[in-house]
C-alpha positions as CSV (number, residue, x, y, z in Angstrom):
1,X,-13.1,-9.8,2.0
2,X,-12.5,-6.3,2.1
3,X,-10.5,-3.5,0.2
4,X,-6.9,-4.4,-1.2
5,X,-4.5,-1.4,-1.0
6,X,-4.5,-0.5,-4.8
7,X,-8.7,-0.6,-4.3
8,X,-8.1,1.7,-1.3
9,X,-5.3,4.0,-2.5
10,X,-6.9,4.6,-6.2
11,X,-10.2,5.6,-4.4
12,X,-12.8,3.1,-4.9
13,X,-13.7,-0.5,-4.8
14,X,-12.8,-3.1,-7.6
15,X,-15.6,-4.2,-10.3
16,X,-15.9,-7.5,-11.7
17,X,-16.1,-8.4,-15.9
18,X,5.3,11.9,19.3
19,X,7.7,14.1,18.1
20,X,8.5,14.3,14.5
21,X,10.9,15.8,13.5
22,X,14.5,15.7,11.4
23,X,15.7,12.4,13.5
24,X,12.3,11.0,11.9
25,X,13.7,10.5,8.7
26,X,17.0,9.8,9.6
27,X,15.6,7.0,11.6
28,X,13.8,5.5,8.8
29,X,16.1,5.6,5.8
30,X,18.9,3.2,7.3
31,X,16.3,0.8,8.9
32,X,13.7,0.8,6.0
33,X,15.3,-2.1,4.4
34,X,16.1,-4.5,7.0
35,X,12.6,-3.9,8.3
36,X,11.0,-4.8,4.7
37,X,13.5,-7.6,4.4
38,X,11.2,-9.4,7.2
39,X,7.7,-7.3,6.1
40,X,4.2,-9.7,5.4
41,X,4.2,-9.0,1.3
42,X,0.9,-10.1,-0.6
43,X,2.7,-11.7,-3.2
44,X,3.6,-15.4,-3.2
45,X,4.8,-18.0,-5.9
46,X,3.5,-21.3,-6.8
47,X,4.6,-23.7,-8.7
48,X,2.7,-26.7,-10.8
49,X,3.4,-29.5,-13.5
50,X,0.2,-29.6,-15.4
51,X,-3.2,-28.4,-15.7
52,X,-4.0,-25.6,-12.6
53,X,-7.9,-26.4,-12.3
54,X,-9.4,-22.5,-11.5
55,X,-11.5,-20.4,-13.6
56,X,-10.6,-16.9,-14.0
57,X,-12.6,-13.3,-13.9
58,X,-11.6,-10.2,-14.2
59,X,-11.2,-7.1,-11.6
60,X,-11.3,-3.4,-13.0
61,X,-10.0,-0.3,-11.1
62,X,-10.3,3.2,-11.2
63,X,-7.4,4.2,-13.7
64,X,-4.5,5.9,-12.5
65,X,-2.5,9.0,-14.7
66,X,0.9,7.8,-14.5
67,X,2.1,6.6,-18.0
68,X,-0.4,3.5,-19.1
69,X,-0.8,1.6,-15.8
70,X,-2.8,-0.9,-16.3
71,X,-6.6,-0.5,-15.0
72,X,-8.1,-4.4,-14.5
73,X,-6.1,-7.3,-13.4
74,X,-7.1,-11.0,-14.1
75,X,-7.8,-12.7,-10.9
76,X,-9.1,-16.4,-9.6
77,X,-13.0,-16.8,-9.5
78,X,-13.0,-20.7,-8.8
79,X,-10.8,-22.9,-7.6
80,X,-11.7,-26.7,-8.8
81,X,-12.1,-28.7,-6.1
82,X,-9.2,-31.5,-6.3
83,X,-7.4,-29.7,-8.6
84,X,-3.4,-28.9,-8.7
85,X,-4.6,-25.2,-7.6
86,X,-6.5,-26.4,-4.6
87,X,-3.6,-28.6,-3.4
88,X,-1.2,-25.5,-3.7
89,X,-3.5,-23.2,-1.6
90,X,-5.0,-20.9,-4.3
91,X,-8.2,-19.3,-3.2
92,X,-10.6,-16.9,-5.4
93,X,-9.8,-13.3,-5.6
94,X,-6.2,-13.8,-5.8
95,X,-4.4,-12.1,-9.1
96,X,-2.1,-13.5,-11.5
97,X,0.9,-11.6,-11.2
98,X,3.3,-13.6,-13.4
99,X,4.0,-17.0,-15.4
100,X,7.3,-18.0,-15.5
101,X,8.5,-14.3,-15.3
102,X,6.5,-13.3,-17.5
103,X,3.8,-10.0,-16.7
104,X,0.4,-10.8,-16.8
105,X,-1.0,-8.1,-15.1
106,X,-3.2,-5.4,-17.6
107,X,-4.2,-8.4,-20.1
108,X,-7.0,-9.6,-21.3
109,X,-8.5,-12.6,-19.7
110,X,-8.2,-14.9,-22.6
111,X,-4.5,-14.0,-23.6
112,X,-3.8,-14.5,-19.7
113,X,-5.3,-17.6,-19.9
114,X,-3.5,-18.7,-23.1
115,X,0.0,-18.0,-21.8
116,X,-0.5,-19.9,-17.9
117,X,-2.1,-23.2,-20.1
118,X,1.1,-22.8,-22.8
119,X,3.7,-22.4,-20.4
120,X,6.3,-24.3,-19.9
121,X,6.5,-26.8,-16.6
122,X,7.6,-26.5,-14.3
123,X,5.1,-23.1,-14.2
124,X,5.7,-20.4,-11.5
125,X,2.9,-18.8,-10.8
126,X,3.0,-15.6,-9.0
127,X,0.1,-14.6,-7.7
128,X,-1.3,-11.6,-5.2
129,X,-3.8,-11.6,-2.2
130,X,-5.4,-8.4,-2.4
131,X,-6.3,-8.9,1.6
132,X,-3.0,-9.7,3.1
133,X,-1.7,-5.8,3.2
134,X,-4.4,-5.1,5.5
135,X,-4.7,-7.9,7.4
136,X,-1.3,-7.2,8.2
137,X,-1.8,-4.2,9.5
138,X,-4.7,-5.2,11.6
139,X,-4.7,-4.1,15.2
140,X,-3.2,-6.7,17.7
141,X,-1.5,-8.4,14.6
142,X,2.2,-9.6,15.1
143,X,3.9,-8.6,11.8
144,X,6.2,-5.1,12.4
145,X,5.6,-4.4,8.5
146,X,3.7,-5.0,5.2
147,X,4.2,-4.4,1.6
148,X,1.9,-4.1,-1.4
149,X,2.6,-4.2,-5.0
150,X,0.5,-1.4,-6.5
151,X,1.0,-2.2,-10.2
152,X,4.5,-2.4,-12.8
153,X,5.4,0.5,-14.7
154,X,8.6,0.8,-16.7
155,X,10.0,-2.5,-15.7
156,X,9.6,-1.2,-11.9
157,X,7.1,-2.4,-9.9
158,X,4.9,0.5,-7.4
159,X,5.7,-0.9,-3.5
160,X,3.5,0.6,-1.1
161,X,5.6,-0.2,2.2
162,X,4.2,0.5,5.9
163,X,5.9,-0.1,9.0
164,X,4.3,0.2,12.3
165,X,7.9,1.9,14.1
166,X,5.7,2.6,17.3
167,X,2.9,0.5,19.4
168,X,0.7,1.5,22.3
169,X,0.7,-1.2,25.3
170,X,-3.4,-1.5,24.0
171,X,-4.6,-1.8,21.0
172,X,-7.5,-3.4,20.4
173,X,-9.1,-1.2,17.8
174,X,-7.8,0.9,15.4
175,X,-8.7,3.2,12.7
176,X,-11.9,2.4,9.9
177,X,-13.2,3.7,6.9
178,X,-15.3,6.8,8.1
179,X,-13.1,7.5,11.1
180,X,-12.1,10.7,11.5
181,X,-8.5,10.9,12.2
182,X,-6.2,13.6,14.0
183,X,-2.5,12.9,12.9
184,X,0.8,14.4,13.1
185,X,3.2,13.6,9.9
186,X,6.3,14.8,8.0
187,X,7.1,14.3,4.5
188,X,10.8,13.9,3.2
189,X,12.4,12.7,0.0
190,X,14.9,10.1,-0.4
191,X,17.7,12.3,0.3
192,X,16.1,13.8,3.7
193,X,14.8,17.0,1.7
194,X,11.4,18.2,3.8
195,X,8.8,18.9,1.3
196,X,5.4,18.3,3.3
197,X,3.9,18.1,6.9
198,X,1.8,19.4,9.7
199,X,3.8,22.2,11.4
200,X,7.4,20.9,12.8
201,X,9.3,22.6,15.2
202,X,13.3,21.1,15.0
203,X,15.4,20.9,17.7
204,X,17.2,24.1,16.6
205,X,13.8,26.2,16.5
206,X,13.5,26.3,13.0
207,X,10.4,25.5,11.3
208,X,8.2,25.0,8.2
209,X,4.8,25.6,7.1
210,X,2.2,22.9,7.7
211,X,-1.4,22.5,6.5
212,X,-2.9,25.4,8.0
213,X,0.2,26.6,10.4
214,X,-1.6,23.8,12.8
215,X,0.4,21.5,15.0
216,X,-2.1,18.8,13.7
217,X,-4.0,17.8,10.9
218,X,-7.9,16.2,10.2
219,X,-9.5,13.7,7.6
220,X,-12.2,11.1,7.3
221,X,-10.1,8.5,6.9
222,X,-11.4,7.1,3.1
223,X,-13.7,9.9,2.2
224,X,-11.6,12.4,1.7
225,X,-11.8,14.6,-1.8
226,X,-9.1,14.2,-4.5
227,X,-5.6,16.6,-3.2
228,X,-6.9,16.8,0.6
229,X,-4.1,14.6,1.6
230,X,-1.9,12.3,0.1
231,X,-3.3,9.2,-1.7
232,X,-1.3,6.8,0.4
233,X,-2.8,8.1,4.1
234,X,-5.9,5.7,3.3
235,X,-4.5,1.8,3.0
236,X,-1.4,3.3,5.1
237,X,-3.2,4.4,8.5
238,X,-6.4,1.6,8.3
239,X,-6.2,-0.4,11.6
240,X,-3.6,2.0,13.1
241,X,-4.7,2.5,17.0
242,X,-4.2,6.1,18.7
243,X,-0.3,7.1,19.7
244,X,0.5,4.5,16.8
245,X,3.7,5.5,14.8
246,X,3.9,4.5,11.2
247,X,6.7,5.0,8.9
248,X,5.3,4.9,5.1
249,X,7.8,4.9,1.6
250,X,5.0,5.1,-1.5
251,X,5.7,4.4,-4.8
252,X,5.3,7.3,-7.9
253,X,1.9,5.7,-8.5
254,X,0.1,7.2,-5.7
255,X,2.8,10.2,-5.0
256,X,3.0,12.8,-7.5
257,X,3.8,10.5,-10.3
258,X,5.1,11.6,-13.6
259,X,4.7,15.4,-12.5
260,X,6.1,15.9,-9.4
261,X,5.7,18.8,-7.8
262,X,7.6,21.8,-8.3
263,X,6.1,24.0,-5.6
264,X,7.5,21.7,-3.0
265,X,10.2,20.6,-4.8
266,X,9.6,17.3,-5.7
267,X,10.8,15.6,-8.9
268,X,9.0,13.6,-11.3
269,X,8.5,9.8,-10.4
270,X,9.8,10.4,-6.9
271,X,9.8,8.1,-3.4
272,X,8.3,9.7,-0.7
273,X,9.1,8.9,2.7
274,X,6.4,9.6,5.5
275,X,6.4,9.4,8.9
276,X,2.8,9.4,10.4
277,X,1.7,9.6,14.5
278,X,-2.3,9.0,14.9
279,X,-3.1,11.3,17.6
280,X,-6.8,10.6,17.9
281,X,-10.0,8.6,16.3
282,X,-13.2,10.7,16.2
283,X,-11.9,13.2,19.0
284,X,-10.9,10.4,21.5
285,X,-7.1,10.5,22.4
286,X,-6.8,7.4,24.5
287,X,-5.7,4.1,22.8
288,X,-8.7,1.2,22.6
């Protein structure tokens, strides 16, 4: 079925038990919402009146450092055929988000279990396709957009956002785990500050340092080592095709978290704000 973004961004796979520059960012900020108000999300609610009919497993991920994130989530194994759950469109692998408002993500199976069979009904089940960020994002797919709920922390949930801000006329295949990736990027915070990017030359000739003083950067897209480049270029640039623009706002949990980052200026539990140009796939420069 394939990596969900949290699987992706925290670095391994779930067990079971153009030019761009300052308008970049100027760009994105006032559009970002009204392009996530019509984004693909990967959460959905249902609602029942009895019993659900699905038997339930649980997923474990590599644990992250900010606060006490929660490192499994308790997901659908088996949907009973005929069932309520069945009839509503639940399919295995899904995770239970919520029940009735209430956070079930980071608890045991059997107290997850306890509080969907003792709630009250009408139950509103919120639940989370760990596939639909990607599929999303998939080359030739229609939506502009796509959004992934990370994990809750503090009351706020962690929204990995993507939106694809410019297309090539073909694109028929884009970028895959093991792919190595050329890319042009900038790195702002909320308020337009500049704290990261390969080297930019503004309109008014002034500059700032990028990785290596190059005009370009290179990863293997999935395989990179721990600090090589930020967390979020992984589940953010899979499927992109070559000239493919991406605008990307991540969440604390896979920025610099509780620490920030002094050196560049960036505050504990911040929102950073990337805007990404794939410039070529294993050395090839020509959209596929």
């Amino acid at each position: 079925a394939g990596a969900s973004a949290l699987e992706v961004a925290l670095g391994g796979q779930a067990t079971r038990r153009g030019v761009l520059c300052g308008t970049a960012a100027a760009w994105m900020r006032p559009r970002a919402a009204a392009a996530m108000e019509t984004a693909v999300t990967d959460e959905r609610a249902v609602s029942f009146e009895g019993e659900i009919g699905v038997e339930l497993e649980v997923l474990r991920f590599a644990r992250v450092t900010l606060g006490r994130l929660p490192a499994s989530r308790v997901a659908v194994k088996r949907v009973v055929p005929g069932g309520a759950a069945a009839a509503a469109g639940l399919v295995g692998g899904e995770i239970l988000v919520s029940a009735n408002g209430e956070n079930l993500e980071g608890r045991e199976i059997e107290d997850v279990a306890r509080a969907v069979a003792t709630a009250s009904r009408p139950l509103r089940l919120v639940v989370r396709d760990p596939t639909a960020f990607n599929r999303a994002l998939e080359p030739g797919g229609e939506p502009r957009a796509a959004t992934s709920v990370l994990a809750s922390y503090g009351g706020e949930r962690q929204i990995l956002s993507v939106e694809r801000v410019r297309l090539p006329d073909r694109c028929t295949e884009g970028a895959a785990l093991g792919d190595l990736l050329e890319i042009r990027y900038e790195g702002r915070l909320a308020d337009g500050t500049l704290f990261d990017g390969s080297a930019i030359t503004f309109s008014g000739g002034s500059s700032v340092a990028g990785r290596a003083g190059d005009s370009s950067y290179y990863f293997v897209l999935g395989q990179q080592p721990v600090g090589q480049v930020p967390t979020a270029f992984d589940p953010a640039l899979a499927g992109a095709c070559v000239s493919e623009v991406r605008a990307v706002q991540v969440p604390p949990v896979i920025g610099f978290q509780d620490k920030g980052s002094p050196r560049r200026g960036v505050p504990p539990y911040a929102t950073l704000f990337y805007t990404i140009e794939l410039l070529s796939i294993n050395g090839v420069a020509l959209p596929r």
